[in-house]
N, C-alpha and C positions, 0 to 999 in steps of 0.2 A: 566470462570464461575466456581465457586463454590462449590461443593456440601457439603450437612450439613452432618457433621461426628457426630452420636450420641457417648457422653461418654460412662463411665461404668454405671452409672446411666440411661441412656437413653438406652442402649444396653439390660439391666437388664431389664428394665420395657419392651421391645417390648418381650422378651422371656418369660415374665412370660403372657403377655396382649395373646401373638400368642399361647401360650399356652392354655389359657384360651377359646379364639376363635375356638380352633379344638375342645374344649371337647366340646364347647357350639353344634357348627355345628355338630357334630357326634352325642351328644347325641338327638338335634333336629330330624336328621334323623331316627336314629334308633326308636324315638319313632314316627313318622309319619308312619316308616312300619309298624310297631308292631299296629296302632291305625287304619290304612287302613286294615290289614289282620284281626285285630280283630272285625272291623265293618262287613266285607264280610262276615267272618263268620260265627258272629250274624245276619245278613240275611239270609245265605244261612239256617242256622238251622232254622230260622222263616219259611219259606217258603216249608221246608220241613215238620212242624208240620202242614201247614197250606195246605199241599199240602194232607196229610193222612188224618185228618179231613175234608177237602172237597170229598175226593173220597170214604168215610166211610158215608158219608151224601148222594151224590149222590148213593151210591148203595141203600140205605135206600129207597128213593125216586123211583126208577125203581123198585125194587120189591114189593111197591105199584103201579105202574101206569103199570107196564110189559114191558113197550118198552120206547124211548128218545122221544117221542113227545111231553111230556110237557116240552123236556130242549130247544128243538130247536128254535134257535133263540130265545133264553130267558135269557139272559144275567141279568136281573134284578133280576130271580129266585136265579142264581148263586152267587150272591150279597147280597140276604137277608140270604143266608146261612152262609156265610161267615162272615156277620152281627151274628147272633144268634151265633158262635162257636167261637166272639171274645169277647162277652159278657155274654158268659153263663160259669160263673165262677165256678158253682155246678155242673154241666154236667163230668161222670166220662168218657166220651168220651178224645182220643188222641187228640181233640184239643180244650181241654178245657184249659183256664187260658192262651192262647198262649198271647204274648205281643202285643200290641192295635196300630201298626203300619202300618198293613194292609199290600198291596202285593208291593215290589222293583221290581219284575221281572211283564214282561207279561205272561200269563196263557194260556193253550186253556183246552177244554175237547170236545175228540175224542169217538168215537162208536167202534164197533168192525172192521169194514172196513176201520179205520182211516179217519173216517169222520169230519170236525170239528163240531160240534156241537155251541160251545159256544169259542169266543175268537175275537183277534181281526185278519185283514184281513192277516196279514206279515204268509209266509210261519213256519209251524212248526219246530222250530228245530228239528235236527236229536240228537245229544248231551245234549237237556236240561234235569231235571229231571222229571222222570214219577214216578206216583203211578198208581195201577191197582186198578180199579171198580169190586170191586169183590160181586157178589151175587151167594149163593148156592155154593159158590168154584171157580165157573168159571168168567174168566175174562170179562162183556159185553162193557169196555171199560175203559179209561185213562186221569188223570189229568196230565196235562204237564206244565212244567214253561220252560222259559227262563236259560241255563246259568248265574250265578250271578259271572261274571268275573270286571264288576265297576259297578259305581251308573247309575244309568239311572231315577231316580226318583228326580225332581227339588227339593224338598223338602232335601233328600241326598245330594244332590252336592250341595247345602246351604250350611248345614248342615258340608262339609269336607272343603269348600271352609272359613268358618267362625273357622272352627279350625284349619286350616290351617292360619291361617291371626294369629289368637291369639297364633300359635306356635312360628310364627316370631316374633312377637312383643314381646313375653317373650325373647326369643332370643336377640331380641335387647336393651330389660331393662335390661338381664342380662350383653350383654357387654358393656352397658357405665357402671353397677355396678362394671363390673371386671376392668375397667380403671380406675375409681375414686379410687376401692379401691386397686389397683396394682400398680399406682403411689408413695403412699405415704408408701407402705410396701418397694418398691423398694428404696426408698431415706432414710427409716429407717433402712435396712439393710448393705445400704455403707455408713454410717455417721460415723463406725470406718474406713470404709475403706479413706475416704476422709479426715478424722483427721489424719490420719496416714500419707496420701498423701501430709497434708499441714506439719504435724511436718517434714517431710521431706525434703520439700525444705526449713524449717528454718535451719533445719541442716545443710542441703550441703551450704546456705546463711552464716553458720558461729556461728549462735545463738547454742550453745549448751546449751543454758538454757533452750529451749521448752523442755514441758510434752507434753501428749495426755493422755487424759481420758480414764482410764480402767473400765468401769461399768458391763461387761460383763464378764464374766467367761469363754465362748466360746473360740475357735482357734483363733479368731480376738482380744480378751482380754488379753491373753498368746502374742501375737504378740504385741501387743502394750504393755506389761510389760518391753517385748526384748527391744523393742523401747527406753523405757524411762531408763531400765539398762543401754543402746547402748549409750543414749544421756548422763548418768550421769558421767559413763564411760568417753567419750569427752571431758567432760567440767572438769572434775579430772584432766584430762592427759593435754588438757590445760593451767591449774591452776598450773600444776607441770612445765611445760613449761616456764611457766613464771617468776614461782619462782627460776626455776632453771638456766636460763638466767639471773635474777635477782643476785642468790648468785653469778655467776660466775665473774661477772661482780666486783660483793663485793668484794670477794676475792682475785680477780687480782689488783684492785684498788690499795687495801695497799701497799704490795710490791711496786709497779710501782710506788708510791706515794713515798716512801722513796728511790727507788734510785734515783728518780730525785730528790729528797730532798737533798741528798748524792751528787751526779754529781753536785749541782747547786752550789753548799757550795764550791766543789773542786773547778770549774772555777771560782767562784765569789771568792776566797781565802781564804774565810771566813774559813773553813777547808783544813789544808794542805794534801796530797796523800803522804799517809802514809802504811805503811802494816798494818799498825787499820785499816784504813780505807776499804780497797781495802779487805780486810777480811768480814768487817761489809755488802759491796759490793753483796760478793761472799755467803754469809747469805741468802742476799734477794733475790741472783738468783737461789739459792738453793731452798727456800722456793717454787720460781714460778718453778724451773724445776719440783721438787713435786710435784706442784697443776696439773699442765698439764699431769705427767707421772697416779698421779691418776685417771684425768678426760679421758686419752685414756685410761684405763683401763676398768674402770666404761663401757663406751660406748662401748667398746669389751666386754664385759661379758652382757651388756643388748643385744647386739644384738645377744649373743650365738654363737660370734666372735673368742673368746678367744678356742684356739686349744685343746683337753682335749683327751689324748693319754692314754686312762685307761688299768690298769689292777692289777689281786690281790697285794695289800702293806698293809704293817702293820703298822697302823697307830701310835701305840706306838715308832716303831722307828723311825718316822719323827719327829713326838711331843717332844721325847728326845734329836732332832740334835738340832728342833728349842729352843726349853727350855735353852739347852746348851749353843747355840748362844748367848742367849739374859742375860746368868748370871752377866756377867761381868759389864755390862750397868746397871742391875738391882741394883747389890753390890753397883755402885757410886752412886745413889741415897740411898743408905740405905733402899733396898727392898731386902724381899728375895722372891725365887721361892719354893715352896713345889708340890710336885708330887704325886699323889694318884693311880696310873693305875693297870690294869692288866698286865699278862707278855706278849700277844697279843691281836689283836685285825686287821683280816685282812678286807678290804674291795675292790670293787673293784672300783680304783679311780685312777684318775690324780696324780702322786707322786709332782708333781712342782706346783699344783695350789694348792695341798691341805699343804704343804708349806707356800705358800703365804698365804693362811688362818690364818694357826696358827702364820702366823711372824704377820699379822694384828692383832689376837688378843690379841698376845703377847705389840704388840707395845702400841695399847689402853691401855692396864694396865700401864705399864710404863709409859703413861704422865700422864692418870689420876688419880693415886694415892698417896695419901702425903708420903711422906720422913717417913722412920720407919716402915712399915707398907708391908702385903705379898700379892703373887698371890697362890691360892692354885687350882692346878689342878687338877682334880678328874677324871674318867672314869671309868665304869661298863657296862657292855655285860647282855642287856634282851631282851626277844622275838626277835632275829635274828636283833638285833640295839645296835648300841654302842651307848652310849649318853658321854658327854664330857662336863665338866662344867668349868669353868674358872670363880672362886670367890674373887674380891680381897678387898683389907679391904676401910677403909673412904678417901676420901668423897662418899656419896652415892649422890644418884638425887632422887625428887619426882617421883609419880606416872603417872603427866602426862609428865614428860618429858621420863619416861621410854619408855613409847610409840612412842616415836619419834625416841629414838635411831639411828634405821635404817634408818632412813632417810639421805637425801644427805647434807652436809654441817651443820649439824645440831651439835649445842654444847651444852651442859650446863652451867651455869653459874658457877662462883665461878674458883673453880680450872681447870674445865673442861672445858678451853675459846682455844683463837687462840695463849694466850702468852706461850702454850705449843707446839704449831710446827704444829698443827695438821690440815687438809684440812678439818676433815669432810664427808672423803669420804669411808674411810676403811672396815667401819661396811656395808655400802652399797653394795663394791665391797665383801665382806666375805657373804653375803645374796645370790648372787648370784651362786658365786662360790658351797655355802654349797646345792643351789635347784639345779644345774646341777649334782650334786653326789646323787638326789634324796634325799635329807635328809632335817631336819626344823634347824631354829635357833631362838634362844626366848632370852628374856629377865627379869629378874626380880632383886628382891634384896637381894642383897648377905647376908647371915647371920651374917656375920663380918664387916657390916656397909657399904662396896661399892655396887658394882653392882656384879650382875652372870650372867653370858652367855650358855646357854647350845645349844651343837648342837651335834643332832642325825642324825649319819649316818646309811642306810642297810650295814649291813654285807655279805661278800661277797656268803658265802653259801644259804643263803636267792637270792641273784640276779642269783646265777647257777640255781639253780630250775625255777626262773620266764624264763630264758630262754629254 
């Protein structure tokens, strides 16, 4: 068997309905005492005006006639008085103007011997209230009521019974109001939580293209923003997935494509195996041992892989091994290297990746610039950051291919193609390396017609302090 598990929606509406249901019952009750205690009261005070007035009338009455013989057994006397002091509104007597309800309690009126005089047959309470008959000062006798602890009057208990009825019936209009209107607040309140709950499963389904509707400003609108960052975020990292399976695939192609091209020639005899040959071979294994040594790279330095054994070096004299390194290479192209630096410049860094950096950017320059033509390295030390420029002369690239740069695999056209050696991947693995040393690298265009690289590293006196 079954039982029904309410949602969040269903859970939400019973706490807000069960909610709604104690203030209703609580406030019901509270005003049933409050409306019971303040009727008895307004009785008991009637009956006390009604009670002074009557025993202010009878002493009237004995000090004309001198003794009770006109009250006795005269009940109907007692009644026209009671009559006259509930309708004589002018009258500066205490029970004049009393409210025209007449007596809740039973009565007696007793003599001096506690006689009854007037009342009905049930024993005198000992407890009820009394007024004293006073003539001349002295007491010749007493009006007495009843205790006024409930109703005893059919008219009253009507009367509590008919507002009681119409207590609950309010009661019960108010809770189907507070279900009618607790439903649909409750289902208005999770509708981002249920848009959220479905962009959800389209995400974990795979769709990283769902949105969810942000119309709210609230905590629930900030969370669905995360969402929809979350999901674009996804569907980027995806898109870069595929493209980047995509180049790899590109890239490997070629190669692979020409030495089987090469190997088919030799067996088919069409080419004989020659040391041309088996050279041109050893080109295209190079190329791919390249492509691979850059792509494990790449993937060590994305995953924060790549070992980075820092401490204070001067980045001047790395920049000048590697500069040094790369002269010779530069001269047979007809490029020169020009150096702009200070005479230090320490940071605290990896000495062997930050190396690798500048042999990358070094390398970049060298394929893509034409024949004739310089790299000019610059650096200057501001606010606790060495910034480092690498400007070399034409060919340049557009605007939007500047933007691409860093990207993986990514070339320019014209001179800046594959028939320069290049994977594609350099500038990407030099991004990395340059955010693990806490520093930026940007791109724009070089004043001398190529491109400009700058990348700023903290100085190591800046990183002692933050420790």
């Amino acid at each position: 068997m079954k039982f029904w598990r309410p949602g969040i929606t269903g859970k939400l509406f019973l706490a807000i309905f069960a909610t709604c249901i104690v203030l209703l019952v609580t406030m019901h009750w509270a005003v049933r005492v409050s409306f019971e205690r303040g009727f008895i009261d307004y009785i008991k005070h009637g009956n006390e005006q009604r009670l002074q007035g009557l025993s202010d009338a009878l002493g009237e009455q004995y000090a004309l006639h001198g003794n009770w013989h006109f009250l006795r057994n005269n009940d109907r006397f007692v009644f026209q008085i009671l009559r006259s002091l509930e309708h004589d509104t002018d009258d500066d007597r205490p029970g004049a103007g009393m409210p025209p309800h007449g007596w809740r309690t039973q009565f007696w009126v007793v003599d001096q011997q506690k006689r009854v005089l007037v009342g009905p047959r049930a024993p005198v309470p000992e407890d009820g209230s009394k007024r004293a008959i006073l003539v001349n000062g002295e007491a010749v006798g007493w009006v007495i009521a009843s205790p006024v602890e409930r109703l005893t009057r059919n008219t009253d208990i009507n009367f509590d019974r008919q507002q009681r009825q119409t207590s609950w019936l309010i009661v019960a209009l108010s809770t189907l109001l507070a279900a009618l209107a607790t439903f649909p607040l409750a289902r208005g309140l999770l509708a981002p939580v249920k848009r959220l709950v479905d962009g959800t499963h389209q995400l974990a389904a795979g769709n990283f293209s769902t949105r969810v509707d942000t119309r709210s400003q609230d905590e629930l609108g900030k969370l669905a923003q995360d969402f929809n960052q979350l999901a674009s975020t996804l569907e980027k990292n995806q898109q870069m997935r595929r493209d980047f399976m995509a180049d790899i695939s590109h890239e490997l192609r070629t190669p692979l494509a020409v030495l089987r091209g090469e190997l088919e020639a030799i067996q088919d005899g069409v080419r004989k195996f020659t040391p041309e040959s088996v050279t041109s071979l050893q080109a295209e294994v190079g190329t791919l041992t390249k492509l691979v040594n850059d792509l494990h790279q790449l993937s060590m330095s994305d995953e924060g892989a790549l070992a980075y054994q820092k401490a204070p070096v001067d980045v001047i004299n790395i920049l000048e091994v590697a500069s040094g390194a790369f002269r010779d290479r530069f001269a047979s192209r007809d490029l020169r290297i020009e150096l702009s630096l200070p005479e230090n410049a320490v940071i605290f860094g990896d000495r062997d990746r930050l190396m690798q950096l500048f042999n990358n950017l070094l390398e970049n320059c060298l394929r893509y610039t034409d024949p004739g033509g310089a790299l000019r390295i610059s650096g200057r030390c501001e606010d606790q950051r060495f910034a480092l420029t690498f400007a070399d002369t034409a060919p340049g690239v557009t605007d939007e291919q500047l933007t691409k740069l860093f990207e993986r695999f990514y070339r320019t056209e014209g001179s800046r193609n594959r028939a320069s050696g290049g994977s594609g991947l350099g500038l990407a693995i030099c991004v990395n390396i340059v955010e693990a040393h806490g520093g930026t690298i940007r791109a724009a265009h070089s004043p001398f017609g190529g491109v400009s690289i700058t990348v700023e590293l903290p100085l190591e006196r800046d990183l002692s302090r933050e420790a």
